[in-house]
C-alpha positions as CSV (number, residue, x, y, z in Angstrom):
1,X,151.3,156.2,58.1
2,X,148.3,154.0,56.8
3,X,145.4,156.5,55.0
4,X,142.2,156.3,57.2
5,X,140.0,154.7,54.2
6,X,142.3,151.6,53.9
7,X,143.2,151.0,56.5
8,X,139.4,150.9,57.6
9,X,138.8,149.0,54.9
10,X,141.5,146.6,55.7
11,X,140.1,146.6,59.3
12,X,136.7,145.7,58.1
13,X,138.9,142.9,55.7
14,X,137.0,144.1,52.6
15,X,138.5,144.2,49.2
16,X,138.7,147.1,47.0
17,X,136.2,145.1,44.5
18,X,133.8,145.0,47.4
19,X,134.4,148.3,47.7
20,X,133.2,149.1,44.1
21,X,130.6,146.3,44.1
22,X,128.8,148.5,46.5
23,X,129.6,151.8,45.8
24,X,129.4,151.7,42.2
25,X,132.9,153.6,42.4
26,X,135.7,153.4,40.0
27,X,138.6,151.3,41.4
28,X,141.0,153.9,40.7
29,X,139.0,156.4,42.5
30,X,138.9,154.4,45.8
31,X,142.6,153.6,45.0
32,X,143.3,157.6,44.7
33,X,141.4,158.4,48.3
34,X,143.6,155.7,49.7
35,X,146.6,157.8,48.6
36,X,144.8,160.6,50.3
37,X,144.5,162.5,46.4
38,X,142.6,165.5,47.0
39,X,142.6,167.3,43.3
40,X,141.9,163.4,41.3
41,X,138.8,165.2,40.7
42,X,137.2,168.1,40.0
43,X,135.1,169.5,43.3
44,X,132.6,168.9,44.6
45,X,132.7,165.2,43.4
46,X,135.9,164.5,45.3
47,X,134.1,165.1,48.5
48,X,131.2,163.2,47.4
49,X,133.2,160.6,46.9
50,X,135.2,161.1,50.2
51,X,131.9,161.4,52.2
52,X,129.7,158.2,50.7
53,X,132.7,156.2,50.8
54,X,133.2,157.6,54.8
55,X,129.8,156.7,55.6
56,X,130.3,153.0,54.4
57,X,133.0,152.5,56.0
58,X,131.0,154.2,59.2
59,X,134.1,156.2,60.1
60,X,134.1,158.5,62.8
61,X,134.4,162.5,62.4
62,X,133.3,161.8,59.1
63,X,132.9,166.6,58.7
64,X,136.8,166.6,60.3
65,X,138.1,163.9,57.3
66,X,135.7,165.7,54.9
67,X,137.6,169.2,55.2
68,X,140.4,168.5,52.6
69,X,138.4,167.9,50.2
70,X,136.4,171.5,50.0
C-alpha cells in the first residue's frame, strides 16, 4: 500500500525537489513521511511537518492523518 503523501504527490506529478523548493523541507524529511516515519523527529515538529506538508498537498481529513503524529 502506497503512503498517502506520495502518492498524492505522485498524483499531483510533482517531484520531491518541488516538494522542498516550496516547503523549504529537507529531502530526507519528506522522504521519511513517505515511509509513514512517525518518531524521525522529535514532536511536535513531526506533526508540523505532517500538517504543512498535508495542506500543500490539499489532502483531505488533513486532523484524521494528523493523529499519528501526536
Amino acid at each position: 500500500m502506497i503512503n498517502i503523501f506520495k502518492q498524492a504527490r505522485l498524483d499531483k506529478k510533482l517531484l520531491i525537489s518541488d516538494v522542498v523548493e516550496k516547503l523549504c523541507y529537507p529531502s530526507d524529511v519528506i522522504e521519511e513521511l513517505e515511509k509513514d516515519k512517525i518518531d524521525f523527529l522529535p514532536k511536535p515538529y513531526n506533526y508540523y511537518f505532517a500538517k504543512y506538508y498535508a495542506q500543500y498537498l490539499k489532502l483531505d481529513n488533513i486532523p484524521d492523518l494528523l493523529k499519528k503524529y501526536r
